[in-house]
C-alpha positions in Angstrom: 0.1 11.0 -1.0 -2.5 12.5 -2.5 -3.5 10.3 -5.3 -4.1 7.6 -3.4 -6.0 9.8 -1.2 -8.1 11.1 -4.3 -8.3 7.2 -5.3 -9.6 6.4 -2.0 -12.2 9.2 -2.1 -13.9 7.4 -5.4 -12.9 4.1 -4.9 -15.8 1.6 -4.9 -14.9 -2.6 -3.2 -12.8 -4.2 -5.4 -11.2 -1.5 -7.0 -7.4 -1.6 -7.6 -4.8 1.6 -7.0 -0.9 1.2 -7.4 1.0 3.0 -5.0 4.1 2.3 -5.8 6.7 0.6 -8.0 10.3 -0.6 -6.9 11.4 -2.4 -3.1 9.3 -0.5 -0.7 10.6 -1.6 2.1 13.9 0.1 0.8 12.2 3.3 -0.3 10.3 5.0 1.7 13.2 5.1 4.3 14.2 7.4 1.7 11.6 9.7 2.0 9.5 11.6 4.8 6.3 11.2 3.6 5.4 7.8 1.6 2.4 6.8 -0.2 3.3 3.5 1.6 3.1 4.9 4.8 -0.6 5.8 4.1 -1.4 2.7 2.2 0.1 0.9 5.6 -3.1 3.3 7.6 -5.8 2.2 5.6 -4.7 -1.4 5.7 -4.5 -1.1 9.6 -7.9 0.1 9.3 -9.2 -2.1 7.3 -10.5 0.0 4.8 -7.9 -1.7 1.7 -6.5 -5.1 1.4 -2.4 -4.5 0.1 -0.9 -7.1 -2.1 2.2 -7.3 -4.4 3.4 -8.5 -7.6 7.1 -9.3 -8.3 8.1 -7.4 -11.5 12.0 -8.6 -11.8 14.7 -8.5 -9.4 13.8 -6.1 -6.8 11.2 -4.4 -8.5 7.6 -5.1 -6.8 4.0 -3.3 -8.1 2.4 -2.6 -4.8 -1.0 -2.6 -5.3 -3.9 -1.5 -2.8 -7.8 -3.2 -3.3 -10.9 -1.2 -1.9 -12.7 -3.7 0.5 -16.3 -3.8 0.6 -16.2 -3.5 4.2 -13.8 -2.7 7.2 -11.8 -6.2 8.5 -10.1 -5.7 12.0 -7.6 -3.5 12.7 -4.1 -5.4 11.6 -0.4 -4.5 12.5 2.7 -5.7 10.8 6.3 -5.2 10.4 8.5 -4.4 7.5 12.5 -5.3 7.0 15.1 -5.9 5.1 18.3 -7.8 5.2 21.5 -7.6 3.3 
């Protein structure tokens, strides 16, 4: 996490930070602590904008965009099916 912490401590509106690469959704079940869990914070408080680009098959570049000023807080949910 602490890239896109450091990222975030410089980052001026419109800037761009990757977070992560592969199925998210899928991945940071895998793990305790995910950059996407903190990307998912500073979405919610409105401090980034997250988007994605498909890469192939699975694979997704996750991609987090300094805004230039804080939106409303927003909640969401994340699954996956089989």
């Amino acid at each position: 996490m602490k890239a896109l912490n450091r990222w975030m401590s410089v980052a001026e509106p419109g800037d761009r930070f990757v977070y992560h690469i592969g199925f998210l959704c899928v991945d940071r079940q895998k793990l305790r602590h995910h950059e996407g869990d903190l990307a998912q914070g500073l979405a919610r408080a409105g401090l980034v904008a997250l988007t994605q680009r498909r890469l192939g098959s699975g694979q997704y570049e996750y991609i987090a965009t300094r805004m230039s000023q804080s939106s409303p807080l927003l909640t969401w949910t994340c699954s996956y099916d089989d």
